[in-house]
MILO-721626 format. One record per atom (N, C-alpha, C): residue number from 1; residue in three letters; atom name; z, y negated, x negated. Coordinates in steps of 0.02 Angstrom, whole numbers, plus 32768, in hexadecimal, padded with zeros to 4 digits. Layout:
@k: NUM&r: ALA&a: CA&zz: Z&yy: Y&xx: X
...
//
This chain:
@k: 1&r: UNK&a: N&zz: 4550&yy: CB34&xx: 3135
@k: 1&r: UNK&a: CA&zz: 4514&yy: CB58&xx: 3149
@k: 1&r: UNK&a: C&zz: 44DA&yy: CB26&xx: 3149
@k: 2&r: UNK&a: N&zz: 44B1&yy: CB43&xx: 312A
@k: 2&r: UNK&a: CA&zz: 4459&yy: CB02&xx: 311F
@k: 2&r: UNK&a: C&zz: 442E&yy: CB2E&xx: 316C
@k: 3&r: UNK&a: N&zz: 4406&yy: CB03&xx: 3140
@k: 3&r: UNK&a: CA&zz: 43C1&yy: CB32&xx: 3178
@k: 3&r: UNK&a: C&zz: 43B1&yy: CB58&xx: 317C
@k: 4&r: UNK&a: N&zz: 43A0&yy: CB8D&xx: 313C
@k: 4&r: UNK&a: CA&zz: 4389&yy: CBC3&xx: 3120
@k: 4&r: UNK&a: C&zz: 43BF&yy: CBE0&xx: 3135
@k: 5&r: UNK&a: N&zz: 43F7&yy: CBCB&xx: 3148
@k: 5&r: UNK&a: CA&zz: 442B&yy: CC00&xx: 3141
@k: 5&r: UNK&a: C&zz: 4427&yy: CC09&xx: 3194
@k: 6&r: UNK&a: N&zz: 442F&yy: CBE2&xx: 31B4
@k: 6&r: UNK&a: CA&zz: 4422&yy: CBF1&xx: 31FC
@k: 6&r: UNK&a: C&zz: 43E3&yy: CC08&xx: 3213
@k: 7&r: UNK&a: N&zz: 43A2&yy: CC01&xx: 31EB
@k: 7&r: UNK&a: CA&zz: 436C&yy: CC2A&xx: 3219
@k: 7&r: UNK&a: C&zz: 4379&yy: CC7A&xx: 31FD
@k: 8&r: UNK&a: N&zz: 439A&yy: CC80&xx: 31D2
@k: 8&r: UNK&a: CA&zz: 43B3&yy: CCB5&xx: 31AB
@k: 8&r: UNK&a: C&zz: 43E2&yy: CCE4&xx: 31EB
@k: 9&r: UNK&a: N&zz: 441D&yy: CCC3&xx: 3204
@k: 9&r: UNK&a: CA&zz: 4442&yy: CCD2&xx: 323E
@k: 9&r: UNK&a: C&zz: 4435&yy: CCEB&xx: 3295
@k: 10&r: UNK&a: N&zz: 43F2&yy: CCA7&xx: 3291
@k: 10&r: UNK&a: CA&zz: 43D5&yy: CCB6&xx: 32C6
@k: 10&r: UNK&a: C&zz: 43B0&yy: CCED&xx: 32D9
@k: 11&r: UNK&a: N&zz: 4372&yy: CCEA&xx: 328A
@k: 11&r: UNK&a: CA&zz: 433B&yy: CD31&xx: 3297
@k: 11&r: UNK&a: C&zz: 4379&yy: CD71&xx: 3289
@k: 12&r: UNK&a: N&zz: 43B3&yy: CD60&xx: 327A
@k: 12&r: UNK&a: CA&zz: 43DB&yy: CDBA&xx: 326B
@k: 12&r: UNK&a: C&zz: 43E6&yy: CDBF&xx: 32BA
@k: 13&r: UNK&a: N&zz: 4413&yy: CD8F&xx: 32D5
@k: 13&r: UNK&a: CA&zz: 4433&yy: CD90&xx: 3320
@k: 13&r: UNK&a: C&zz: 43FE&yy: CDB1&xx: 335D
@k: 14&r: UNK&a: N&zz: 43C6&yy: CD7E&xx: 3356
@k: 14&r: UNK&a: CA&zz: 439B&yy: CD87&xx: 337F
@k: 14&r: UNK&a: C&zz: 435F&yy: CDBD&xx: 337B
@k: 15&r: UNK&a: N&zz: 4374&yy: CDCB&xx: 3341
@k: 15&r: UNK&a: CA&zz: 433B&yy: CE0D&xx: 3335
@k: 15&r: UNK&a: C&zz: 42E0&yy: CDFE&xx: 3338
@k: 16&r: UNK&a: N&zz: 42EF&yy: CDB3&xx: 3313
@k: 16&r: UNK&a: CA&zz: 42B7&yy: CDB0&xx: 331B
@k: 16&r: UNK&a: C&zz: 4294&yy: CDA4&xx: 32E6
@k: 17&r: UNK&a: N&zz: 4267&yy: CD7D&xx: 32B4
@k: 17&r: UNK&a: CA&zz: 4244&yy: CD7E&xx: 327A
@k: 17&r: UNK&a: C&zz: 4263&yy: CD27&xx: 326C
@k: 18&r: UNK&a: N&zz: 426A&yy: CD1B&xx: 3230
@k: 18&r: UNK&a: CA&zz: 4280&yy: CCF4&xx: 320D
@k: 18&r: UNK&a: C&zz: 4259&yy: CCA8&xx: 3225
@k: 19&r: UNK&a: N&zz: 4205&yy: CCB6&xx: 3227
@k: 19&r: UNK&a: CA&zz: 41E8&yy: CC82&xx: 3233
@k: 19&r: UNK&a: C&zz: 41F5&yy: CC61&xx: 328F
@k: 20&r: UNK&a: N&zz: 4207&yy: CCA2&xx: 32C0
@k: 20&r: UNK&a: CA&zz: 4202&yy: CC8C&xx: 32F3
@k: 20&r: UNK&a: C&zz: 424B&yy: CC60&xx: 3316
@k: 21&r: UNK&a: N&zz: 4279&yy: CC83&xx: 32C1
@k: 21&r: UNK&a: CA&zz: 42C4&yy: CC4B&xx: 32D2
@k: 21&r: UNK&a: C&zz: 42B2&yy: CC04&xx: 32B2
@k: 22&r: UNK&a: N&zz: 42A5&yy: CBF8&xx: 3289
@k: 22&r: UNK&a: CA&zz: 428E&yy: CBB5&xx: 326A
@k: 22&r: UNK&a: C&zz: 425C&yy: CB90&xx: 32A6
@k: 23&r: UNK&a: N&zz: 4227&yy: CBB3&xx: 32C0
@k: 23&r: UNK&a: CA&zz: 420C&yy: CB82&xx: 3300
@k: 23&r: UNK&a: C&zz: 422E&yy: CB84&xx: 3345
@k: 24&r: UNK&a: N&zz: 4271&yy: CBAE&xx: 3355
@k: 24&r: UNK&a: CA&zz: 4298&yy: CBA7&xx: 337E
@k: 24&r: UNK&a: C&zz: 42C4&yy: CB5C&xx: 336C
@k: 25&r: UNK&a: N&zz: 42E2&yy: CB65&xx: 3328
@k: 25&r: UNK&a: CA&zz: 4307&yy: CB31&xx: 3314
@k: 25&r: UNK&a: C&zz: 42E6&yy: CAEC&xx: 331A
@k: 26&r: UNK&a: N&zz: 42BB&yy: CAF4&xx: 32F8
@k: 26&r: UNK&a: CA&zz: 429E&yy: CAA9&xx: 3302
@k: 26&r: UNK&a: C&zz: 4281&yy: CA8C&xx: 3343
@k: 27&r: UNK&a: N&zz: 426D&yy: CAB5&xx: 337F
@k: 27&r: UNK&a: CA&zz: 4268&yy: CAB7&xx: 33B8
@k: 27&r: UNK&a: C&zz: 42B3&yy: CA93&xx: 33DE
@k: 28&r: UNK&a: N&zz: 42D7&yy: CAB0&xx: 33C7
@k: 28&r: UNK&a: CA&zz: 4320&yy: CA9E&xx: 33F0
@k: 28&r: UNK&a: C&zz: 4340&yy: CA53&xx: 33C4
@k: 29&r: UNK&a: N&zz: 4333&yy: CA51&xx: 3389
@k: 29&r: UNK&a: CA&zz: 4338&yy: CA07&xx: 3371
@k: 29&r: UNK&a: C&zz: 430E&yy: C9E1&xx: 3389
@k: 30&r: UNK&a: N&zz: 42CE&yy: C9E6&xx: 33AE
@k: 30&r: UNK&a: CA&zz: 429D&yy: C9B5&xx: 33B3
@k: 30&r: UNK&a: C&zz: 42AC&yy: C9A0&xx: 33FE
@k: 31&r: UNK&a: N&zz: 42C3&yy: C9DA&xx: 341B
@k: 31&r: UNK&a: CA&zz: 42CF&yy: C9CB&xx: 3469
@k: 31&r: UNK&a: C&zz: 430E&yy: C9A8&xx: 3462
@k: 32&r: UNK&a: N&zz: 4340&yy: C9BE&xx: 343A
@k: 32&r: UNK&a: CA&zz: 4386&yy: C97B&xx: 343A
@k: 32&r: UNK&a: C&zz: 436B&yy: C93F&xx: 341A
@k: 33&r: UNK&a: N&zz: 4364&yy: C930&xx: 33E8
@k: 33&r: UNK&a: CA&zz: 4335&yy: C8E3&xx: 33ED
@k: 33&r: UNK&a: C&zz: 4304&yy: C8DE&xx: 340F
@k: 34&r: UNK&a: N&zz: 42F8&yy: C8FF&xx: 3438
@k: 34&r: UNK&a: CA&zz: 42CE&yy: C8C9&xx: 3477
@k: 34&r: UNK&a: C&zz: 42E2&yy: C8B3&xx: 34A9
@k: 35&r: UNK&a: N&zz: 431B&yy: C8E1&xx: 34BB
@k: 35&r: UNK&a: CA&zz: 434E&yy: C8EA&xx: 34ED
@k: 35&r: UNK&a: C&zz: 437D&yy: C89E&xx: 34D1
@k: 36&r: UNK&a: N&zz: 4386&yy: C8A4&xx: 349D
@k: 36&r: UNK&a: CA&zz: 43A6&yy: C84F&xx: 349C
@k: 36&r: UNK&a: C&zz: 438D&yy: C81A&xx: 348B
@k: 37&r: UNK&a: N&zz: 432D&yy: C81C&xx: 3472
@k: 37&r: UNK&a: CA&zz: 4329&yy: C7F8&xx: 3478
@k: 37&r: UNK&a: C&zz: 4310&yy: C7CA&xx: 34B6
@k: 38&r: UNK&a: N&zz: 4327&yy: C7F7&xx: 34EE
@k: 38&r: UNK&a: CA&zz: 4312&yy: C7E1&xx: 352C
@k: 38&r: UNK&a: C&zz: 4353&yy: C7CE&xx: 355D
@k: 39&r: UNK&a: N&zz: 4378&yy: C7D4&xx: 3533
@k: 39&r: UNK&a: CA&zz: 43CE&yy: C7C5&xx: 353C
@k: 39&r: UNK&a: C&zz: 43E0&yy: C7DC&xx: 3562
@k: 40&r: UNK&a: N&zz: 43CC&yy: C82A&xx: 3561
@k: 40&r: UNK&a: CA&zz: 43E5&yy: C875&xx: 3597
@k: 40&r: UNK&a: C&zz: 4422&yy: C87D&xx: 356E
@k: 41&r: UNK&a: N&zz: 4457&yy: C8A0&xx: 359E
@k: 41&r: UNK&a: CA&zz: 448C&yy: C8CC&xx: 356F
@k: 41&r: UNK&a: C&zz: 4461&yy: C918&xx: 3564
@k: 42&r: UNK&a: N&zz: 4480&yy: C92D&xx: 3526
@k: 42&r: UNK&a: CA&zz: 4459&yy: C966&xx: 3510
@k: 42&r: UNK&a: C&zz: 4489&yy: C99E&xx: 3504
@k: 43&r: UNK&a: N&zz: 44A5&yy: C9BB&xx: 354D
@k: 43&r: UNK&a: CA&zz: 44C6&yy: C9F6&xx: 3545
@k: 43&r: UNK&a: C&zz: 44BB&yy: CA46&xx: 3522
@k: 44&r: UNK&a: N&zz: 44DA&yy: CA6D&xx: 34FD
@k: 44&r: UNK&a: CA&zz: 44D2&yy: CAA2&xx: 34CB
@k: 44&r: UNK&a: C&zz: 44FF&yy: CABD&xx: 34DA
@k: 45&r: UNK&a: N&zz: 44F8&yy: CB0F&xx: 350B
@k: 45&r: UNK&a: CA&zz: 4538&yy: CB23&xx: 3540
@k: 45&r: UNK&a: C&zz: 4566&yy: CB4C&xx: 34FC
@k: 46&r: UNK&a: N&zz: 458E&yy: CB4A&xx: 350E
@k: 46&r: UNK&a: CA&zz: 45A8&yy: CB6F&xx: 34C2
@k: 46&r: UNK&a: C&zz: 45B7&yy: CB4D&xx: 348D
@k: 47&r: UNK&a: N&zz: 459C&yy: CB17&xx: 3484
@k: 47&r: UNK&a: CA&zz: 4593&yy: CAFD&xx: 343B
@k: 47&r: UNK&a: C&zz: 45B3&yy: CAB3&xx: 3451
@k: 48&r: UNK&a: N&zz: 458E&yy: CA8A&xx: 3479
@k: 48&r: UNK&a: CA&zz: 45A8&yy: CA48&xx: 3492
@k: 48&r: UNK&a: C&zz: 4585&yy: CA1E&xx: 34BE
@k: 49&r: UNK&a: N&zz: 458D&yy: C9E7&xx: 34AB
@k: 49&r: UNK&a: CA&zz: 4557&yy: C99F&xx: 34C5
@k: 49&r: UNK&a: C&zz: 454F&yy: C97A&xx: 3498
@k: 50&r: UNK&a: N&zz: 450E&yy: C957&xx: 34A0
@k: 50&r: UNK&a: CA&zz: 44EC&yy: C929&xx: 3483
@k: 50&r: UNK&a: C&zz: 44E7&yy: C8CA&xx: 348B
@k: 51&r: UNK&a: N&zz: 44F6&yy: C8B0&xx: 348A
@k: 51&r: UNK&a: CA&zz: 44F4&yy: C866&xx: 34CB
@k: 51&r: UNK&a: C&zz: 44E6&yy: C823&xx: 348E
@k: 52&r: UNK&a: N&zz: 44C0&yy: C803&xx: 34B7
@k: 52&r: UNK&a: CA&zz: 44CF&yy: C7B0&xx: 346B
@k: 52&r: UNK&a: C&zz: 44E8&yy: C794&xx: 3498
@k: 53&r: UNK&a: N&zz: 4503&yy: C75B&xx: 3458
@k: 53&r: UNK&a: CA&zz: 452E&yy: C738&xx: 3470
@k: 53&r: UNK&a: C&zz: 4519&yy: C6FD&xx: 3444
@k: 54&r: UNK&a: N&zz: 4520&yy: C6D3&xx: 3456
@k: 54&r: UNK&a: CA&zz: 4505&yy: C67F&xx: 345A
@k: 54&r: UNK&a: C&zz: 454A&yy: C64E&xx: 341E
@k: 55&r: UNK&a: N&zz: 4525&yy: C63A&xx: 33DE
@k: 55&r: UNK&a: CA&zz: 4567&yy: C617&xx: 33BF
@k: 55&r: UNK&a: C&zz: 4558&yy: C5D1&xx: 33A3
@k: 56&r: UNK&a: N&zz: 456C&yy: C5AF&xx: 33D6
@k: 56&r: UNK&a: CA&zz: 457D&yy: C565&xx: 33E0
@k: 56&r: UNK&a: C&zz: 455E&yy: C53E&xx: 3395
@k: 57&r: UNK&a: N&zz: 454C&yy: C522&xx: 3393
@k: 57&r: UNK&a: CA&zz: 4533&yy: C4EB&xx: 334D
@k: 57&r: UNK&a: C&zz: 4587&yy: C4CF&xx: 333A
@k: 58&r: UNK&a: N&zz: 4583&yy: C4D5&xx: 32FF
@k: 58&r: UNK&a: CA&zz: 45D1&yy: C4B3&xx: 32D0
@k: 58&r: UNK&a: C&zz: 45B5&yy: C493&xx: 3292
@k: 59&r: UNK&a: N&zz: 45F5&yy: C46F&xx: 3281
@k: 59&r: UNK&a: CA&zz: 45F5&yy: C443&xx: 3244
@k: 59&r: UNK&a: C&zz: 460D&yy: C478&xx: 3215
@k: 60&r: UNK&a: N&zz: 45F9&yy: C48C&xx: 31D2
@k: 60&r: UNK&a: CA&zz: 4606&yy: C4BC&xx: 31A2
@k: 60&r: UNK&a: C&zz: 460E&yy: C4A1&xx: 3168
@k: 61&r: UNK&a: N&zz: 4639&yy: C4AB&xx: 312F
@k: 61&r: UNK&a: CA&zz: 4621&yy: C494&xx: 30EB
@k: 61&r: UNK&a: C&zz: 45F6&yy: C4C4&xx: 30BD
@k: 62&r: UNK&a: N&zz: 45E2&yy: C4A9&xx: 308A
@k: 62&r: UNK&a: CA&zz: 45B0&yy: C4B3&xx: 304D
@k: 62&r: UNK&a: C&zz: 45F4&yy: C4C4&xx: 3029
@k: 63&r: UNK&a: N&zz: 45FA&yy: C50A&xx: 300D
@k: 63&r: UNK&a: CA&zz: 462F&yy: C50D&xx: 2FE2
@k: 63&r: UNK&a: C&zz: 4638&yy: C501&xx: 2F8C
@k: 64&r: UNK&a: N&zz: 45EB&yy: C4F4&xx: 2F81
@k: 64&r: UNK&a: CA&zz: 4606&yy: C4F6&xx: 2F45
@k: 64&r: UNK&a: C&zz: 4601&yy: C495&xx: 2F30
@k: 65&r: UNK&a: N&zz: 45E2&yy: C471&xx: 2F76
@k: 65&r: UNK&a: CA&zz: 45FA&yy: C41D&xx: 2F6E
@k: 65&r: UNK&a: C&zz: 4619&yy: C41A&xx: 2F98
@k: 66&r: UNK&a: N&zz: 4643&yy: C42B&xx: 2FCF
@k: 66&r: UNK&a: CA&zz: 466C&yy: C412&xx: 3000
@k: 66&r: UNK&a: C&zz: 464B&yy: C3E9&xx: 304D
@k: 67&r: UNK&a: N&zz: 4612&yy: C3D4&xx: 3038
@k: 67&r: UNK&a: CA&zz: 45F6&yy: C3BC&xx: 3053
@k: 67&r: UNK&a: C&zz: 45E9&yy: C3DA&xx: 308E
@k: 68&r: UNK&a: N&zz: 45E7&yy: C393&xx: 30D4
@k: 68&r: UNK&a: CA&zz: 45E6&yy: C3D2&xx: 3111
@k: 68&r: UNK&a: C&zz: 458B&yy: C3DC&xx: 3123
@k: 69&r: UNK&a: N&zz: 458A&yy: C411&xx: 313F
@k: 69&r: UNK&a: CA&zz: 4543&yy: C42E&xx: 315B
@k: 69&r: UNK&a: C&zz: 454C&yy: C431&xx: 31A0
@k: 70&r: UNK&a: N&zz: 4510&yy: C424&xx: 31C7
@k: 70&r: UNK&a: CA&zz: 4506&yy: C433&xx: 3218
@k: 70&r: UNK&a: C&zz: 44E5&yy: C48F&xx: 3216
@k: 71&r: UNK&a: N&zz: 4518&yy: C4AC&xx: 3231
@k: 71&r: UNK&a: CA&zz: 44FD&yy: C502&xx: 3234
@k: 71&r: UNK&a: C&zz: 44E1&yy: C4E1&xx: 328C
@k: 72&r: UNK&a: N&zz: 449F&yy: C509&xx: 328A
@k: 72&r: UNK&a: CA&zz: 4471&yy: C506&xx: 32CF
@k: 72&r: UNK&a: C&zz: 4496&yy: C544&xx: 3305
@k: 73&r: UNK&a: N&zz: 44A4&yy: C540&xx: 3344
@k: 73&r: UNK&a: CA&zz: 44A1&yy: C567&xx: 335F
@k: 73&r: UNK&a: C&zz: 447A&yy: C5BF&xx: 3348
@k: 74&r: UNK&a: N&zz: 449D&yy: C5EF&xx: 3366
@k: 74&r: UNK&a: CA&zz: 4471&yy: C628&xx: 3352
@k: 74&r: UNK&a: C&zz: 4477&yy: C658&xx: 3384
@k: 75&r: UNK&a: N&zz: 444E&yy: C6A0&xx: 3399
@k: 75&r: UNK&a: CA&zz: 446C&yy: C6C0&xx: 33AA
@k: 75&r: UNK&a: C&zz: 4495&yy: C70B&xx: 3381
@k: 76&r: UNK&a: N&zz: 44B7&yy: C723&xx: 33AC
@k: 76&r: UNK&a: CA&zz: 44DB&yy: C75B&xx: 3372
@k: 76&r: UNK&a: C&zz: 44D3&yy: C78A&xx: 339F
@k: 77&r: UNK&a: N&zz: 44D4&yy: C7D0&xx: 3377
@k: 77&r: UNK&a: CA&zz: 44E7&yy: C810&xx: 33A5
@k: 77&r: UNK&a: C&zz: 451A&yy: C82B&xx: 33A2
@k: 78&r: UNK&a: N&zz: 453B&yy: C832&xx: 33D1
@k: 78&r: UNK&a: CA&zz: 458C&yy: C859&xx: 33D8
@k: 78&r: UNK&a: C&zz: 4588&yy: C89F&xx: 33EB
@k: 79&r: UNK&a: N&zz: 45BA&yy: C8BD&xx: 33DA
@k: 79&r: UNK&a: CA&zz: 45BA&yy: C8FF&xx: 33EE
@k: 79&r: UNK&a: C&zz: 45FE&yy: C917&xx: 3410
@k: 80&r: UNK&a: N&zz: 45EC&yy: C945&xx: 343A
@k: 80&r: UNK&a: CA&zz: 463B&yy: C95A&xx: 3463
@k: 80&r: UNK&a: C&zz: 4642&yy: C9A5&xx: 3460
@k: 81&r: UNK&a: N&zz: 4656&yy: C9C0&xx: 3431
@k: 81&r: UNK&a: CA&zz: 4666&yy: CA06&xx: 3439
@k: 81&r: UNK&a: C&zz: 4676&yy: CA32&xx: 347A
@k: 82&r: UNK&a: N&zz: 4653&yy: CA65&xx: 3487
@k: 82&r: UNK&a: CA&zz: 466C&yy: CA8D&xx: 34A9
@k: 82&r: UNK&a: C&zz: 46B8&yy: CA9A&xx: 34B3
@k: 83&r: UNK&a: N&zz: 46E3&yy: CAC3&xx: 34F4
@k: 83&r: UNK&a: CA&zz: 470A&yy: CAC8&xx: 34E7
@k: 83&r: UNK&a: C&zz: 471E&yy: CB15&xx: 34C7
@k: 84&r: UNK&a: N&zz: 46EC&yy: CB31&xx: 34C4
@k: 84&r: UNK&a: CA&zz: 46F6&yy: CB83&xx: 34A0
@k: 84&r: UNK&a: C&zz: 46F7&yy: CB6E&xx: 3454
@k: 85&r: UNK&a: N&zz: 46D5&yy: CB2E&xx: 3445
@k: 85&r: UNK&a: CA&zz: 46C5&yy: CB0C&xx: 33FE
@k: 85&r: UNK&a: C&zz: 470F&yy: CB0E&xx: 33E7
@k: 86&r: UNK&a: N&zz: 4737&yy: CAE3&xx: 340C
@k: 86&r: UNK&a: CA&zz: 4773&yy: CAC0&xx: 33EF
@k: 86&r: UNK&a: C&zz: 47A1&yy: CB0C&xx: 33ED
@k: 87&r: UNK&a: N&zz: 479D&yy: CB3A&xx: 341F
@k: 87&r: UNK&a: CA&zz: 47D5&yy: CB5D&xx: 3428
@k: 87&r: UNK&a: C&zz: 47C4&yy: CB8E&xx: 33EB
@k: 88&r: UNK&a: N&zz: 478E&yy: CB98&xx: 33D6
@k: 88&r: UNK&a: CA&zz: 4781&yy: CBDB&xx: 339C
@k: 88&r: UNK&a: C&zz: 4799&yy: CB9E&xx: 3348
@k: 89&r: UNK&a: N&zz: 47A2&yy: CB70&xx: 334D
@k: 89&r: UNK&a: CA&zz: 47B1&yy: CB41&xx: 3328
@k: 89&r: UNK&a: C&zz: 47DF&yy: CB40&xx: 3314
@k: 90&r: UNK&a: N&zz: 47FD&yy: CB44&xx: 3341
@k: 90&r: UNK&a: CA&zz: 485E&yy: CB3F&xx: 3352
@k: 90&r: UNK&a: C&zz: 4874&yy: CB69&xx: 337A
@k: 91&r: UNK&a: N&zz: 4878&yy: CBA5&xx: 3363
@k: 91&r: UNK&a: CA&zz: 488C&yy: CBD3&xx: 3393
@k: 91&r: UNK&a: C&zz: 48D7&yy: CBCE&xx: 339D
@k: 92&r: UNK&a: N&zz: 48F1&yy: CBD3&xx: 33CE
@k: 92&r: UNK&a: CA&zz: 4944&yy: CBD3&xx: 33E8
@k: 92&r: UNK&a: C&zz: 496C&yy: CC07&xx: 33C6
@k: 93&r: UNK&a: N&zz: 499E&yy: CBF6&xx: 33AE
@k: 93&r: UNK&a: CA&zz: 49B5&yy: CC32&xx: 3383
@k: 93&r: UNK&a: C&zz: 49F5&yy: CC55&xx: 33C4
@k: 94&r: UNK&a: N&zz: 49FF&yy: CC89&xx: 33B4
@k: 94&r: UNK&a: CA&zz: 4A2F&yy: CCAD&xx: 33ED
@k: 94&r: UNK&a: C&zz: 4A5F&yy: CCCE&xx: 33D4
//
């Protein structure tokens, strides 16, 4: 699923006009990157959480000389699925 395909989902679901799902969407992306970049967790009830997480500076190689490289510290964003996420995922068979 792209973008088009979800403001597509949203304006059907929500009954609302195509343009006002696309500025919903980008509204709710802008508030989760801000939300981490202020190193909030960024909970999505239904859907999941949001959180960074901090990754240490390492020694790496250059693959196509072998040669080693210093990778800089960074941060990353992790995600934690809901648990309605995992269970419609994997539903329990009976």
């Amino acid at each position: 699923m792209n973008k088009a395909d979800l403001i597509d989902a949203m304006a059907k679901a929500g009954e609302i006009k195509k343009t006002q799902a696309e500025k919903s969407l980008s509204a709710l992306a802008d508030a989760i990157v801000t939300g981490l970049a202020k190193g909030e967790r960024v909970v999505f009830p239904g859907v999941g959480s949001f959180s960074c997480a901090e990754r240490k500076a390492r020694t790496g190689r250059n693959p196509r000389s072998g040669k080693e490289i210093s990778i800089p510290s960074r941060k990353a964003v992790k995600f934690s699925p809901a648990s309605i996420v995992k269970e419609r995922l994997n539903p329990v068979k009976k």
